[in-house]
Backbone as JSON Lines, residues from 0, in Angstrom:
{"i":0,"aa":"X","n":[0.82,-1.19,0.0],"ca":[0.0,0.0,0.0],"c":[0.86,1.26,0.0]}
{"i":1,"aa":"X","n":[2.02,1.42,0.85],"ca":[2.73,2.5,0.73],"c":[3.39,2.51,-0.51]}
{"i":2,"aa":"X","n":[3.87,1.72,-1.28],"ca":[4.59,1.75,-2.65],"c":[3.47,2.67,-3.58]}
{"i":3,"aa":"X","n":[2.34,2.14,-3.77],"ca":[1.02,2.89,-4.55],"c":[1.0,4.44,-3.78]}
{"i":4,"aa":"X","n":[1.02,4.58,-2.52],"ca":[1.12,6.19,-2.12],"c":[2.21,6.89,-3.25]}
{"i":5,"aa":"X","n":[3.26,6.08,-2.52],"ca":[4.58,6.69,-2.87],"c":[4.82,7.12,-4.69]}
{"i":6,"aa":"X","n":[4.39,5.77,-5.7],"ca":[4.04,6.23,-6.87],"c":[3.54,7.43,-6.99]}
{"i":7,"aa":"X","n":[1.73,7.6,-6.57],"ca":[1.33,8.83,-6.73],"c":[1.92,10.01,-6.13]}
{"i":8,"aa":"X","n":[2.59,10.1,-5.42],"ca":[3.84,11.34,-4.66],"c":[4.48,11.99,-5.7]}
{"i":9,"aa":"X","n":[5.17,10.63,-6.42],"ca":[6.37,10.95,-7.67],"c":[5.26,11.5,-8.72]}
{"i":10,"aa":"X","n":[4.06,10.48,-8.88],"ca":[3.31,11.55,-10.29],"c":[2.96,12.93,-10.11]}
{"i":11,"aa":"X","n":[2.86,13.27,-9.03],"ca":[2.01,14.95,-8.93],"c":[3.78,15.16,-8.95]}
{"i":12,"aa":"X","n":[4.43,15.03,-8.25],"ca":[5.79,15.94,-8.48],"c":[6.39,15.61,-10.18]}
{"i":13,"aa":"X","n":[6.39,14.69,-10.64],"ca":[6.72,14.84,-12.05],"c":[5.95,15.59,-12.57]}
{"i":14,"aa":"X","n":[4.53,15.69,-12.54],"ca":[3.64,16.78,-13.07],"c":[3.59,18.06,-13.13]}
{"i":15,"aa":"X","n":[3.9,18.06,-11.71],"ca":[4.35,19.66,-11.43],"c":[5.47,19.81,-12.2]}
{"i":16,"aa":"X","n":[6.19,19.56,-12.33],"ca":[7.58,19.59,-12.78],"c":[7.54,19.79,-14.06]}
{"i":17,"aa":"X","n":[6.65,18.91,-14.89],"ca":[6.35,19.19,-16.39],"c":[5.41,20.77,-16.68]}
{"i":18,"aa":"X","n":[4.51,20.7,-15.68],"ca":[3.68,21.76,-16.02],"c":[4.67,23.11,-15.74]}
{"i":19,"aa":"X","n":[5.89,23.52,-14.71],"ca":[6.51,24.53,-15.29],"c":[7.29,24.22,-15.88]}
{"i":20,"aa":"X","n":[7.83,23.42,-16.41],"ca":[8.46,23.65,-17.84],"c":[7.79,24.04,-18.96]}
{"i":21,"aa":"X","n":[6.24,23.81,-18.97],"ca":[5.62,24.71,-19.94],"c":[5.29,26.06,-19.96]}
{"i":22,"aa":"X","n":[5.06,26.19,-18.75],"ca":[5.08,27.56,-17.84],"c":[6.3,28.37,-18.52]}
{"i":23,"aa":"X","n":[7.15,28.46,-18.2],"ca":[8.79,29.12,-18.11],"c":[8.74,28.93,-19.37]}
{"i":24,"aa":"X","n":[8.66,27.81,-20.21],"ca":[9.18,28.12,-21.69],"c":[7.84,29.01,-22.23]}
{"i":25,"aa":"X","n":[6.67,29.06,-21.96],"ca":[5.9,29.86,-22.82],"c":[6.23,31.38,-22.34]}
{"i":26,"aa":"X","n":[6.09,31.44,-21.0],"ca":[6.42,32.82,-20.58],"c":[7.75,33.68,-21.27]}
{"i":27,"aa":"X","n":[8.86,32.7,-21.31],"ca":[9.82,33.61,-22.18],"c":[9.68,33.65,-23.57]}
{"i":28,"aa":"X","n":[9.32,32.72,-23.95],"ca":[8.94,32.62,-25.36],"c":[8.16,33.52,-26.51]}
{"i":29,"aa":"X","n":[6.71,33.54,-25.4],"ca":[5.37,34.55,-25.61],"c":[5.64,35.85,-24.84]}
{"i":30,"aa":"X","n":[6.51,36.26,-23.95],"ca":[6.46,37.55,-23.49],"c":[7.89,38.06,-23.4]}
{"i":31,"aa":"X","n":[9.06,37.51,-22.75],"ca":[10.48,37.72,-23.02],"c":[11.34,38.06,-24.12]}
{"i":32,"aa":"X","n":[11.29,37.32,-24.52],"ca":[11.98,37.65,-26.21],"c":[11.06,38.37,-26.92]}
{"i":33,"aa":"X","n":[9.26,38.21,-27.21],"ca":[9.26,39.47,-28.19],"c":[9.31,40.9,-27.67]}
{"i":34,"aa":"X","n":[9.47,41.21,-26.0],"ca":[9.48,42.42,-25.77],"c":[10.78,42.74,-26.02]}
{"i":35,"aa":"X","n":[12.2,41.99,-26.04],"ca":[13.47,42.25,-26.66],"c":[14.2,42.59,-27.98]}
{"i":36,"aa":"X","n":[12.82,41.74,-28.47],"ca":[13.02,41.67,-29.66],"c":[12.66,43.3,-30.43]}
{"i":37,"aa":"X","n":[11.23,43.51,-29.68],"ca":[10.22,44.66,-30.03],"c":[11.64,45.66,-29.6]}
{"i":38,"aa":"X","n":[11.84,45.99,-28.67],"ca":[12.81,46.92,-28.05],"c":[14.01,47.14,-28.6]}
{"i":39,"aa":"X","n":[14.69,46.36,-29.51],"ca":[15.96,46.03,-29.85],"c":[15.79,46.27,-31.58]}
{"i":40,"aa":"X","n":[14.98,46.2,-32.37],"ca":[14.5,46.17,-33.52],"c":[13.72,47.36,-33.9]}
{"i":41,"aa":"X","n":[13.43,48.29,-32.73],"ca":[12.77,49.68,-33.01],"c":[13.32,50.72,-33.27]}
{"i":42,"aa":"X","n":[14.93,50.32,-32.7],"ca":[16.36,51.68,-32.9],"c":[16.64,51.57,-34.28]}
{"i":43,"aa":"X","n":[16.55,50.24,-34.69],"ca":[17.48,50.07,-35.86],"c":[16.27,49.76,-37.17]}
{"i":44,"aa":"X","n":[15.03,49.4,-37.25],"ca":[14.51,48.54,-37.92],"c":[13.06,49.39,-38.38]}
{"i":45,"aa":"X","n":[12.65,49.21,-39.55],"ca":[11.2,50.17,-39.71],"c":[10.45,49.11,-38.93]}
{"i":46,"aa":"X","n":[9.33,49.69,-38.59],"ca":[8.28,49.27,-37.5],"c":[7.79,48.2,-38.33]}
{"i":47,"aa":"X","n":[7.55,47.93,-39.41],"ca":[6.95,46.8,-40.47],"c":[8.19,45.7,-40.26]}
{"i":48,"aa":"X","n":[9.43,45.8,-40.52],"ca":[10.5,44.72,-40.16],"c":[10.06,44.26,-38.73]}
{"i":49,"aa":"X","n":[10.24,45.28,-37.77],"ca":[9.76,45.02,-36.54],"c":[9.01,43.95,-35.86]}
{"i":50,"aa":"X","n":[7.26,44.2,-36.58],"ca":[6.48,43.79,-36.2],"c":[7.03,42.35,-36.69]}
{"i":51,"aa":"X","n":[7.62,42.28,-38.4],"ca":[7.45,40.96,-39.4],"c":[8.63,39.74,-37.94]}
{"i":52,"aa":"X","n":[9.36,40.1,-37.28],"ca":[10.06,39.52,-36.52],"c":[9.47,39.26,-35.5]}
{"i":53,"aa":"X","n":[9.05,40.01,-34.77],"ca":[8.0,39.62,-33.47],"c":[6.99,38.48,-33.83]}
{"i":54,"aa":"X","n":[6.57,38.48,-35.27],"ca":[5.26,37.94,-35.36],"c":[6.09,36.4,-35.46]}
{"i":55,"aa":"X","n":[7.1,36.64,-36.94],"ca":[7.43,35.32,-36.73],"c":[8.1,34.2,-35.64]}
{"i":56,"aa":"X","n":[8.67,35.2,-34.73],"ca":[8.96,34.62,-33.34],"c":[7.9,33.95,-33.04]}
{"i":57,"aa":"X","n":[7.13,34.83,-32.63],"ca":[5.88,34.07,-31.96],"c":[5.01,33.04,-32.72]}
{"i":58,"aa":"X","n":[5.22,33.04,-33.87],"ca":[4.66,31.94,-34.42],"c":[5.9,31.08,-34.51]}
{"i":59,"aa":"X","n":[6.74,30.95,-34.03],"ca":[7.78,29.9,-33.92],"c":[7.76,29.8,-32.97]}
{"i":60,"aa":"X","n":[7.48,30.29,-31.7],"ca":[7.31,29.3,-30.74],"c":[5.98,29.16,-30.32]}
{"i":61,"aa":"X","n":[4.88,29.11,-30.66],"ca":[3.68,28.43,-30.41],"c":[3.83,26.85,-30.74]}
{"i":62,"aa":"X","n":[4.5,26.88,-32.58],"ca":[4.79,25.62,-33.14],"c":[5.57,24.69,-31.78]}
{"i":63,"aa":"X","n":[6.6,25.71,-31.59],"ca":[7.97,24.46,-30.36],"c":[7.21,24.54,-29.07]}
{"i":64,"aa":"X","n":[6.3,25.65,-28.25],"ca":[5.65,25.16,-27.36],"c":[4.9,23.75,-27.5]}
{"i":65,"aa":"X","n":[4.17,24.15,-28.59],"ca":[2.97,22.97,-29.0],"c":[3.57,21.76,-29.08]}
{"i":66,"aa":"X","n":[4.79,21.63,-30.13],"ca":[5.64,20.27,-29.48],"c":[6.0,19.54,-28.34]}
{"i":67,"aa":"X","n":[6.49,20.71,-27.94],"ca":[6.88,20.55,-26.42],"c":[5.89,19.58,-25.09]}
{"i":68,"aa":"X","n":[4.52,20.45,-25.57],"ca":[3.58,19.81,-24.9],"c":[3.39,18.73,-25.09]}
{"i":69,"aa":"X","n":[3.19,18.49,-26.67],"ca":[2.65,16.92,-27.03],"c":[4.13,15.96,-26.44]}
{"i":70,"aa":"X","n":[4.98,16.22,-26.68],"ca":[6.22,15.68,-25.73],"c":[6.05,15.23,-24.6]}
{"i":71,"aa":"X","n":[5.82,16.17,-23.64],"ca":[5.77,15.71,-22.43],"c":[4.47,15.04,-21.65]}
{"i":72,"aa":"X","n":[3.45,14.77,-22.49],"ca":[2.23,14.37,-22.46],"c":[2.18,12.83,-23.09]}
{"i":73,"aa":"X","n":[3.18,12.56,-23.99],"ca":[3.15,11.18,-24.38],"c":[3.1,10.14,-23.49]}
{"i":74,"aa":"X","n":[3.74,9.69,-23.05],"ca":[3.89,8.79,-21.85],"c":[2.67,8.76,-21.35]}
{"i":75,"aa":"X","n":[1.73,9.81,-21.15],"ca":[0.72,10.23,-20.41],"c":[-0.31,8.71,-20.22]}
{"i":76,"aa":"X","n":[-0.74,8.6,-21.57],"ca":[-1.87,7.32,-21.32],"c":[-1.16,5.88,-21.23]}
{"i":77,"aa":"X","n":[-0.11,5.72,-20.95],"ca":[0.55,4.72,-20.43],"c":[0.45,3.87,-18.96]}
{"i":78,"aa":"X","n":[0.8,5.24,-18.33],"ca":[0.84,5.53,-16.99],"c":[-0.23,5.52,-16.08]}
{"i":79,"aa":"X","n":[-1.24,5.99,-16.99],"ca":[-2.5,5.7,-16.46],"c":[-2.95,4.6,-16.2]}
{"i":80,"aa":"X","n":[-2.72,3.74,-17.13],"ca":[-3.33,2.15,-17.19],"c":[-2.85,1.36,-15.65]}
């Protein structure tokens, strides 16, 4: 009986564990880099280059978030069983 506790112990802490890694990578991803990007590209860059970089950032990492997720979710219905 304590082995079955102890499993579920390790799943919520692996969980947790996965869920900020999605956390932290979207947060820099979706808010970190394009405010650097925005900031860093406004001295030097017409506002149309600008935006065309921000946007494609962010649509490059929705794609590698979205991976990311399905990644760490695989295993998922395994584990369950």
């Amino acid at each position: 009986m304590a082995s079955g506790r102890h499993r579920r112990a390790d799943g919520w802490t692996r969980a947790l564990a996965k869920s900020l890694l999605i956390i932290g990578v979207s947060a820099l991803g979706f808010l970190v880099v394009p405010d650097i990007l925005a900031r860093e590209l406004s001295e030097e860059a017409t506002p149309a280059v600008g935006d065309a970089a921000v946007l494609g950032w962010t649509l490059a990492c929705m794609f590698a978030t979205s991976w990311l997720l399905v990644r760490v979710q695989r295993g998922r219905g395994a584990s369950a069983r």
